[in-house]
C-alpha positions as CSV (number, residue, x, y, z in Angstrom):
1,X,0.0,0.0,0.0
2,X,1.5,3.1,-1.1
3,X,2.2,5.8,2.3
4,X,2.1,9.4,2.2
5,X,6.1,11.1,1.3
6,X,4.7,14.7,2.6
7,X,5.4,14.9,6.0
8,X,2.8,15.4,9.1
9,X,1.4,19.0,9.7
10,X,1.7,18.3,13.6
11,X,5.3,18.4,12.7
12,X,5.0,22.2,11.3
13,X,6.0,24.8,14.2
14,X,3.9,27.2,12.8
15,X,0.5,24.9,13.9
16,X,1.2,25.0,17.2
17,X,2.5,28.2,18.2
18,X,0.0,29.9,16.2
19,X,-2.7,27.7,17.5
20,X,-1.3,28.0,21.4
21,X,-1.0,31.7,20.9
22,X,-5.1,32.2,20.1
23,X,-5.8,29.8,22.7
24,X,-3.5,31.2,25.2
25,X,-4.7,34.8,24.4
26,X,-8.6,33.8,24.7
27,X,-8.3,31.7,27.7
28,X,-7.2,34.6,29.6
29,X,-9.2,37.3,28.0
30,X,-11.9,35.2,29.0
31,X,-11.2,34.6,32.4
32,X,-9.6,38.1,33.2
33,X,-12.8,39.5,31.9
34,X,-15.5,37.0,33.8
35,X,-13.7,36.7,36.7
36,X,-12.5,40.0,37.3
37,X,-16.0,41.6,36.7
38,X,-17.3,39.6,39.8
39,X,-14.5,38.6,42.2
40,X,-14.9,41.4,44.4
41,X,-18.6,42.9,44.3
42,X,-18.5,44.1,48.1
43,X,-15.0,45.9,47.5
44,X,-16.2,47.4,44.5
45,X,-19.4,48.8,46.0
46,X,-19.9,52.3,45.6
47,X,-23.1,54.6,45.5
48,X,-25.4,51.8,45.3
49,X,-29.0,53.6,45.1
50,X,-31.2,53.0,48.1
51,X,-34.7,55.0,49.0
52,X,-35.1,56.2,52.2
53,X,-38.5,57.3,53.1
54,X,-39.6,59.4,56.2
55,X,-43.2,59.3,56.8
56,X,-42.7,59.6,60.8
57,X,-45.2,62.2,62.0
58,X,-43.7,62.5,65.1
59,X,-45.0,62.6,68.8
60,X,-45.5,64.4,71.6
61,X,-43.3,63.5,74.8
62,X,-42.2,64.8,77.9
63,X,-44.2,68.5,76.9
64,X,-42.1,68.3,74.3
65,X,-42.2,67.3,70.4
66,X,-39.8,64.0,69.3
67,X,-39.6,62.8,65.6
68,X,-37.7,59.9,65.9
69,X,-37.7,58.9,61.8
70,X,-36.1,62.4,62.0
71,X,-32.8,61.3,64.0
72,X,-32.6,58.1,62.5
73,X,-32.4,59.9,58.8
74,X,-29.8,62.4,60.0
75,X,-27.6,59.1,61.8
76,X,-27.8,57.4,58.3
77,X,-26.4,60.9,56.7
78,X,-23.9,61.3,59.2
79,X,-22.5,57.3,59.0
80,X,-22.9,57.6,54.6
81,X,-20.4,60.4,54.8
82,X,-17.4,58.0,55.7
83,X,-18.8,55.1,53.5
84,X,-19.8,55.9,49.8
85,X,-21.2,52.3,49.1
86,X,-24.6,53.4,49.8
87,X,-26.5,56.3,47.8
88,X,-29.2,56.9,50.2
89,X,-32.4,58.6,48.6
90,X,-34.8,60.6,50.8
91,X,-38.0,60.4,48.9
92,X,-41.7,60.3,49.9
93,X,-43.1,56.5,50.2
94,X,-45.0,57.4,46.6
95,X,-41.9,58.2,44.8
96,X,-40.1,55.2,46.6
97,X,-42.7,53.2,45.1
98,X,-42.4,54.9,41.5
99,X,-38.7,54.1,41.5
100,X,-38.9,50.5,43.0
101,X,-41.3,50.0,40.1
102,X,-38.8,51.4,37.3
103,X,-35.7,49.9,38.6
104,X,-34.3,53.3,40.0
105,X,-33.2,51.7,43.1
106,X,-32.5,48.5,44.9
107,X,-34.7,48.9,47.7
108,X,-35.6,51.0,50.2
109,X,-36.0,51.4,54.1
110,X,-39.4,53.0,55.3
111,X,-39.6,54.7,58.5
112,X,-43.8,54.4,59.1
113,X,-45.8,57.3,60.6
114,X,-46.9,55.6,64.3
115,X,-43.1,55.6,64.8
116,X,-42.5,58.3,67.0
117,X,-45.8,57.2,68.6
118,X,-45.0,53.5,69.1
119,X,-41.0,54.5,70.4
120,X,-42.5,57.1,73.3
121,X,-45.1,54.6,74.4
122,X,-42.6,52.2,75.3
123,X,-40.9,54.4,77.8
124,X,-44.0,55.9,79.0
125,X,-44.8,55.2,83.1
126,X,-48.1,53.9,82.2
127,X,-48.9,50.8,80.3
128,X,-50.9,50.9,76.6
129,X,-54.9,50.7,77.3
130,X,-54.8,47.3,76.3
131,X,-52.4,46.4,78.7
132,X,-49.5,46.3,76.1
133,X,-47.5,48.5,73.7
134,X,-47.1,48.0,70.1
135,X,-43.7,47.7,68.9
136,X,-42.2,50.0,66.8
137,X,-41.6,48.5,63.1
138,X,-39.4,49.5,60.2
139,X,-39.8,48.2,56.7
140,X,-37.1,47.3,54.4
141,X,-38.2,46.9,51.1
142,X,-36.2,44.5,48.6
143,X,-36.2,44.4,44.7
144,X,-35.6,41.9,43.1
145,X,-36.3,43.4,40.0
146,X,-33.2,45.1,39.5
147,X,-30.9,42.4,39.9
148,X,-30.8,39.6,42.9
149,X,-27.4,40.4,43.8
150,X,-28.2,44.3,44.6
151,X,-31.4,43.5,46.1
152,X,-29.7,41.5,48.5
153,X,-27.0,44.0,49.2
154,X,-29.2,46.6,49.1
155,X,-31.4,44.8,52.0
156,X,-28.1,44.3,54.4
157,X,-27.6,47.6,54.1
158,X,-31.0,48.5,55.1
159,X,-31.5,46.1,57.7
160,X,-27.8,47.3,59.1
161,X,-28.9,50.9,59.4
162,X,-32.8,49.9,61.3
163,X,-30.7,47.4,64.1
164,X,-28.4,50.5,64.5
165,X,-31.2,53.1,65.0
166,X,-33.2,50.3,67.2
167,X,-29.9,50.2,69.1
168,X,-29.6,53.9,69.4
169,X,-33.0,54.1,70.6
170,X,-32.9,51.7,73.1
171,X,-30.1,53.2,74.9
172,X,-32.3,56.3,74.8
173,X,-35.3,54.1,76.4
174,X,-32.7,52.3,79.2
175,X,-31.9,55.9,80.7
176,X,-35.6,57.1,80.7
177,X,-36.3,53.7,82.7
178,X,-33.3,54.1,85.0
179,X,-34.4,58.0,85.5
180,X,-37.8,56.7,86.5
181,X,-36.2,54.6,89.1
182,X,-38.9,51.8,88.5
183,X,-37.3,48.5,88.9
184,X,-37.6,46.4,85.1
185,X,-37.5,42.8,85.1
186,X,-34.8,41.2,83.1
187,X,-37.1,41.0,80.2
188,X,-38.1,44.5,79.7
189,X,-34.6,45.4,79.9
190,X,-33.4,43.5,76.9
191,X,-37.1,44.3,74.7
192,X,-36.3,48.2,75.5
193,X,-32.6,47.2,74.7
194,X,-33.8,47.0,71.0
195,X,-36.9,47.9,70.6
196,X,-37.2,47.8,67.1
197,X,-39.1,45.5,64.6
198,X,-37.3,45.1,61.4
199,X,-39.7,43.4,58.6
200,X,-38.5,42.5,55.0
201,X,-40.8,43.0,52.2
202,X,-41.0,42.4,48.6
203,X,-41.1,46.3,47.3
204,X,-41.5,45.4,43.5
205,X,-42.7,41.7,43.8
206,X,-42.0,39.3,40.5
207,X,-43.4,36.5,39.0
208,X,-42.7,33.4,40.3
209,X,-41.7,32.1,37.1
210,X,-39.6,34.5,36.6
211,X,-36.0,33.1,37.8
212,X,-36.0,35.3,40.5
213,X,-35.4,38.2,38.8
214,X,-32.8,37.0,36.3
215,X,-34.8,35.3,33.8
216,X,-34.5,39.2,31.6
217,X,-31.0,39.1,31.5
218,X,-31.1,34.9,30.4
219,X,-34.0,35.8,27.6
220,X,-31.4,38.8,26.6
221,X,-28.8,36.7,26.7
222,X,-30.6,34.3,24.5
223,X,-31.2,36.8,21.6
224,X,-27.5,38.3,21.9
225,X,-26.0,34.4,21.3
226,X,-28.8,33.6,18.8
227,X,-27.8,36.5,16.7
228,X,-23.7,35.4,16.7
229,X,-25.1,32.0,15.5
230,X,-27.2,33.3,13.3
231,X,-24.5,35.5,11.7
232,X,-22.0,32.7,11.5
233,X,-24.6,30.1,10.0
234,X,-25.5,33.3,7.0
235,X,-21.7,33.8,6.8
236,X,-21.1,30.0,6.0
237,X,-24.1,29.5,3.4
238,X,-23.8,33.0,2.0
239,X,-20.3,31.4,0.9
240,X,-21.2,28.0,0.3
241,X,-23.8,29.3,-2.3
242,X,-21.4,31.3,-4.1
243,X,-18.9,28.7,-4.3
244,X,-16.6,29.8,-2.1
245,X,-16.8,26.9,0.3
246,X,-17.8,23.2,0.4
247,X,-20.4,21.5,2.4
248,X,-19.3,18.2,3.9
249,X,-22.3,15.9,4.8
250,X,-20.5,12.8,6.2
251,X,-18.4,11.1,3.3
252,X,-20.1,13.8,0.5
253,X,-18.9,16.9,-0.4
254,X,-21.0,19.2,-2.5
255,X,-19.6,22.7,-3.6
256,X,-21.4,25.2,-6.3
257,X,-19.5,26.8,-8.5
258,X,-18.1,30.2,-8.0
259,X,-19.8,33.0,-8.4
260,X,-17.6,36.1,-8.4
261,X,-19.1,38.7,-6.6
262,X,-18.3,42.0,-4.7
263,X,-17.7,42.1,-1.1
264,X,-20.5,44.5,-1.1
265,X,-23.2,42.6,-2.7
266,X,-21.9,39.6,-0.6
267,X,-22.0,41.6,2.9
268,X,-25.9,43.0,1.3
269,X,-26.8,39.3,0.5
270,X,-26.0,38.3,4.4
271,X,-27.5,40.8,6.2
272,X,-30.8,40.6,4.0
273,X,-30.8,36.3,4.7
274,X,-29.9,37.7,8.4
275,X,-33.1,39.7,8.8
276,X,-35.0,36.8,7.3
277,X,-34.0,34.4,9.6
278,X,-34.1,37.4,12.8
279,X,-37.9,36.8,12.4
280,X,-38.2,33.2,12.7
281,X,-35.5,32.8,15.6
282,X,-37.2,35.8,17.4
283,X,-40.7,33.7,17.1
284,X,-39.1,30.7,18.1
285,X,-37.4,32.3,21.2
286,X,-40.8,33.4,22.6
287,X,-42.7,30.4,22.1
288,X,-39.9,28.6,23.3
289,X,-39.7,30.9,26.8
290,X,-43.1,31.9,26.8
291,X,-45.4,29.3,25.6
292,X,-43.2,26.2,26.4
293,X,-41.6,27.0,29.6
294,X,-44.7,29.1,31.0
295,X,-42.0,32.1,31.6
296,X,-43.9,35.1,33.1
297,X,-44.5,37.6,30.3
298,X,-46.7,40.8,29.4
299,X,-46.7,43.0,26.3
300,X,-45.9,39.8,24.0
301,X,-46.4,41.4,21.0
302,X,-43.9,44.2,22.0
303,X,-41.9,41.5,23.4
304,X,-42.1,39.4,19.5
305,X,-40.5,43.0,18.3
306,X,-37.9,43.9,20.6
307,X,-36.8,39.9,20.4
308,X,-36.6,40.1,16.2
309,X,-35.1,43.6,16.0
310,X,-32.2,42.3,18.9
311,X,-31.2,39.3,17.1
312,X,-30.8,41.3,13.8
313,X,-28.6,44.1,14.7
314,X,-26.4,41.7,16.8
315,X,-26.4,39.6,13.7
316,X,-25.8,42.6,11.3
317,X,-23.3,43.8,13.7
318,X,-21.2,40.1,13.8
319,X,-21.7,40.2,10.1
320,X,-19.9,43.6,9.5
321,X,-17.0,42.4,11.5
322,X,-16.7,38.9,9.2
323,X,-16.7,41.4,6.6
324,X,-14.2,43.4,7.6
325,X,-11.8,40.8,9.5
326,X,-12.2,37.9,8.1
327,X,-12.1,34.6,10.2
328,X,-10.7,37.1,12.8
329,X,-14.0,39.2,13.6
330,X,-15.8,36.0,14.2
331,X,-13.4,35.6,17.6
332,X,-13.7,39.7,17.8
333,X,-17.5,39.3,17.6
334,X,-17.3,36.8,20.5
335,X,-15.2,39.0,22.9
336,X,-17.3,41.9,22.1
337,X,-20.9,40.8,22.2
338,X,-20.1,37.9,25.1
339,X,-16.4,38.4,26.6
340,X,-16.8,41.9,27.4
341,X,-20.7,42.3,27.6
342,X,-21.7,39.4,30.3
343,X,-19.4,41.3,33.5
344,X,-20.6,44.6,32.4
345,X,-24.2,43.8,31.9
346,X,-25.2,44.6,35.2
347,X,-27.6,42.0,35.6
348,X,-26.1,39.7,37.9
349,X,-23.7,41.8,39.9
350,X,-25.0,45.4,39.6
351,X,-22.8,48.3,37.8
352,X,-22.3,49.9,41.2
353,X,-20.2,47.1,42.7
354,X,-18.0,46.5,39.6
355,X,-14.6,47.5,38.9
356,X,-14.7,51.4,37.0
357,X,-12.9,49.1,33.8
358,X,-16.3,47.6,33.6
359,X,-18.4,50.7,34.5
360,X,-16.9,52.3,31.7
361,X,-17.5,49.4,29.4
362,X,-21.0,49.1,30.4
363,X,-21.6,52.8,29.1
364,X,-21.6,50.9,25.1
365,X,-21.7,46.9,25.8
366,X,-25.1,46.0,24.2
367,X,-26.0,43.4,26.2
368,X,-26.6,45.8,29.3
369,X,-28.8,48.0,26.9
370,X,-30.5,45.2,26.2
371,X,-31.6,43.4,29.7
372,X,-32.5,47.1,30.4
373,X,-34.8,47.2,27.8
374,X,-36.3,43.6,28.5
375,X,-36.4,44.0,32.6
376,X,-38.7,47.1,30.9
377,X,-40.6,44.6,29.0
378,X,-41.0,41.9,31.4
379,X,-41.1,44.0,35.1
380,X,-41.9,47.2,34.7
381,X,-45.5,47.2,32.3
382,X,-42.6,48.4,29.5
383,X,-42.5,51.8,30.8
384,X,-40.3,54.3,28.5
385,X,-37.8,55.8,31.3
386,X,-37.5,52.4,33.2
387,X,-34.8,51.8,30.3
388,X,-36.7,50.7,27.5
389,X,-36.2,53.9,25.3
390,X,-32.8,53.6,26.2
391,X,-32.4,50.1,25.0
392,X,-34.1,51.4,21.8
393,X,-31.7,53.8,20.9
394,X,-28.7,52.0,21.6
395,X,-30.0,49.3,19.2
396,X,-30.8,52.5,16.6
397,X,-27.3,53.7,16.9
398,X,-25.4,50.0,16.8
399,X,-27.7,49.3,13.4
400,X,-26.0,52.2,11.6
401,X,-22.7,51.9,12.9
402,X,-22.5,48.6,11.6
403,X,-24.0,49.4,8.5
404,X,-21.6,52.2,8.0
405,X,-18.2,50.1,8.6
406,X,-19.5,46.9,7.4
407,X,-19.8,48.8,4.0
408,X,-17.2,51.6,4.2
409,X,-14.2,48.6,4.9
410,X,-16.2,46.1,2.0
411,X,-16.1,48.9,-0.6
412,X,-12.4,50.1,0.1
413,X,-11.6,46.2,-0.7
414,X,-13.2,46.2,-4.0
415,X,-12.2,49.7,-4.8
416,X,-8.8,48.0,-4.0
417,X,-9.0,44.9,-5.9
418,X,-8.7,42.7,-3.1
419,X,-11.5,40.4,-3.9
420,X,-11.6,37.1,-1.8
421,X,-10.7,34.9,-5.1
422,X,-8.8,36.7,-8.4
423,X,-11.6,37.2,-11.1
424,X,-10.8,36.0,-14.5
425,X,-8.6,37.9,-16.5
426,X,-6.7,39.3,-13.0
427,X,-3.8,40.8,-14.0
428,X,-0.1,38.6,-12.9
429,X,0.7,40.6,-10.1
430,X,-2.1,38.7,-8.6
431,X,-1.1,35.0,-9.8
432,X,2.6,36.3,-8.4
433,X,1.2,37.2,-5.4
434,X,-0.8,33.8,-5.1
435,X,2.5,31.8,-5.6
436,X,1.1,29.0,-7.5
437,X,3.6,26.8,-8.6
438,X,3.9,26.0,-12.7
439,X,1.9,29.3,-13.6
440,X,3.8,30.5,-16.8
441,X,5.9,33.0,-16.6
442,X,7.3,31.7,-12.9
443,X,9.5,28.8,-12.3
444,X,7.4,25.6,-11.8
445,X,8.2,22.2,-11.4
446,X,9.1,20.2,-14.5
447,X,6.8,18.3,-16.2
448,X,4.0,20.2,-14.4
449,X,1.0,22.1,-16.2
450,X,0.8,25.3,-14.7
451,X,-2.3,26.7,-12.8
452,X,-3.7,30.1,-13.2
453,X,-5.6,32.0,-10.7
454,X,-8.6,32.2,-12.8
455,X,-9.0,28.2,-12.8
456,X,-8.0,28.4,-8.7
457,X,-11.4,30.6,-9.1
458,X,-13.3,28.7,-11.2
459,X,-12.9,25.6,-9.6
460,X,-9.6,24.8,-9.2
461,X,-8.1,23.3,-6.0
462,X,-10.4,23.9,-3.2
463,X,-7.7,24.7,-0.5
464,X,-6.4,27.5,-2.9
465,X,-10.5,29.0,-2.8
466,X,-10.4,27.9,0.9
467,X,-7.4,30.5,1.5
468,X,-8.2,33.2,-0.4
469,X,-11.8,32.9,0.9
């Protein structure tokens, strides 16, 4: 049986170092950018937003008028100026509301109006009329809307500040007791010790089919990948129908023959199949989510749009960068609309607790624009300023910036001549340049026809199309 003379390509130095050099660079791109996003979300903290709402009306003690919501606003003040993790927002219980429902803040701590009232009856002489006094409560409010993560940080926080103020006022109870000089038993003493009720409460309640308040950022995270797939699978058949590539379906190969055509009308052709396809994967992501998996959803139809026009301009996007890199862009595409986009997205940790690298990057990344615009869709009745206008014209701006490059860089190539396989008739700077060995006019091996670029093009040996392609 006759063996091979060429030797093996694992022996070629070239293989390996260029292949160890991408996968050394990706591996820790990837994991510099994941990791480093989300390693340290309590360090990063800073200016998380948190309501803080004052409807104490006060009470009347002593022949004198006490607010105690009042002091325990002005203690939160005083203790936020050494600690910036915590932007505390003094706002009316309607607004608090308002900007729970929008995603505006994380949560919120709510100081009621029998405050004041409830505090002073516990250090008054005389028991309550029904023989016992009502504690006083504060609320802390949690979203869960806005991102698990700062919900939950957002609720320490809040919880932190009320078991300080409860300790606060319980030393203020103990020396009205002691000043009394009424004997407590051992019980009172540690109830007036902290006084204070602190209840938790859902202040923007979800579905519960709703993944906790994460299942916007999976759905957006669902159209971004479905739009890189759906630009690689139009990039592959766009060039497989023009010849420029095979298809391989087990032992068969099929290949059409080339059709030489610009880079222009071949970037035109694949973003027109790529808003095709954008409508059936956008149906099929809804019914999937929605129908299917019985995901909690309003506004569907709305929901059917902003799916369809997501997948198209990430797809147009991933497109323009094929165009313009080559097999490059398609790892480009990944870093940008995945690498890069899933740390700054905000909607696992929040921006406030990342690193100000990522802060930055979140200011452009499209996936945070997105899962803005669906926690719009899906949480918050798809009100405009809860970040669904903003998602909008994020996606109107990346749409024409692709559009622009994608067909700027295309048309300097052709202007150029650099089209992905010679046309017939090239001139032989561009057989030169292909080094083809046996073309007339360059020394070739005996014995050999020669090969022209124009039959490379028309059909000639596939790893020639392959590499110009």
């Amino acid at each position: 049986m006759p063996q091979s003379t060429h030797p093996s390509v694992l022996r070629q130095p070239r293989l390996w170092v260029g292949t160890g050099l991408i996968a050394a660079v990706v591996s820790m791109l990837f994991a510099l950018l994941y990791v480093g996003g989300n390693v340290n979300p309590k360090g990063n903290l800073h200016d998380l937003p948190v309501a803080l709402v004052n409807a104490d009306a006060g009470s009347d003690a002593g022949g004198r008028h006490v607010n105690m919501g009042e002091q325990i606003v002005a203690g939160i003040q005083k203790a936020a100026k050494g600690d910036k993790s915590i932007d505390w927002q003094i706002v009316t219980r309607q607004e608090a509301d308002k900007r729970l429902g929008r995603g505006k803040v994380f949560g919120a701590l709510v100081i009621p109006q029998d405050f004041s009232a409830t505090v002073t009856a516990l250090g008054a002489p005389q028991p309550a009329p029904q023989g016992k006094a009502a504690p006083p409560t504060l609320t802390v409010l949690t979203n869960q809307s806005a991102g698990s993560i700062g919900s939950s940080m957002s609720s320490q926080a809040a919880q932190k500040a009320a078991h300080a103020a409860s300790a606060q006022i319980g030393q203020e109870l103990l020396k009205q007791a002691a000043a009394q000089k009424t004997p407590l038993p051992t019980a009172a003493q540690l109830k007036l010790a902290d006084p204070v009720t602190v209840t938790v409460a859902d202040g923007h309640p979800v579905g519960s089919r709703s993944a906790l308040g994460l299942s916007a950022f999976y759905y957006a995270l669902v159209l971004v990948v479905c739009g890189m797939l759906g630009a690689n699978l139009v990039n592959s058949q766009v060039d497989t129908a023009l010849g420029y590539l095979h298809t391989d379906y087990g032992p068969v190969r099929k290949r059409e023959p080339v059709r030489h055509t610009s880079r222009v009308r071949t970037l035109a052709i694949g973003m027109a199949l790529m808003l095709g396809i954008s409508l059936v994967m956008g149906t099929l992501v809804e019914v999937a989510t929605v129908t299917i998996l019985d995901m909690d959803a309003s506004h569907l139809g709305l929901l059917w749009l902003y799916s369809v026009a997501t997948i198209a301009v990430v797809g147009i996007g991933s497109l323009a960068l094929f165009a313009a890199f080559g097999t490059p862009g398609m790892l480009l595409a990944t870093i940008v609309f995945v690498a890069m986009a899933v740390p700054s997205s905000g909607a696992t940790v929040p921006l406030q607790a990342l690193p100000g690298f990522f802060r930055g990057l979140a200011e452009f990344e499209p996936l945070r624009q997105i899962t803005e615009g669906m926690r719009a869709i899906l949480y918050y009745g798809a009100q405009a300023d809860a970040g669904l206008s903003r998602a909008w014209a994020s996606m109107g701006i990346a749409l024409v910036a692709a559009l622009v490059f994608g067909f700027a860089v295309t048309r300097l190539y052709d202007r150029r001549g650099l089209h992905r396989i010679p046309r017939p008739g090239a001139e032989g700077g561009s057989e030169a340049a292909a080094g083809t060995p046996g073309t007339p006019g360059t020394p070739g091996t005996p014995g050999t026809p020669g090969t022209s670029a124009a039959s490379v093009a028309s059909g000639g040996p596939e790893a020639a199309a392959n590499a110009t392609a």
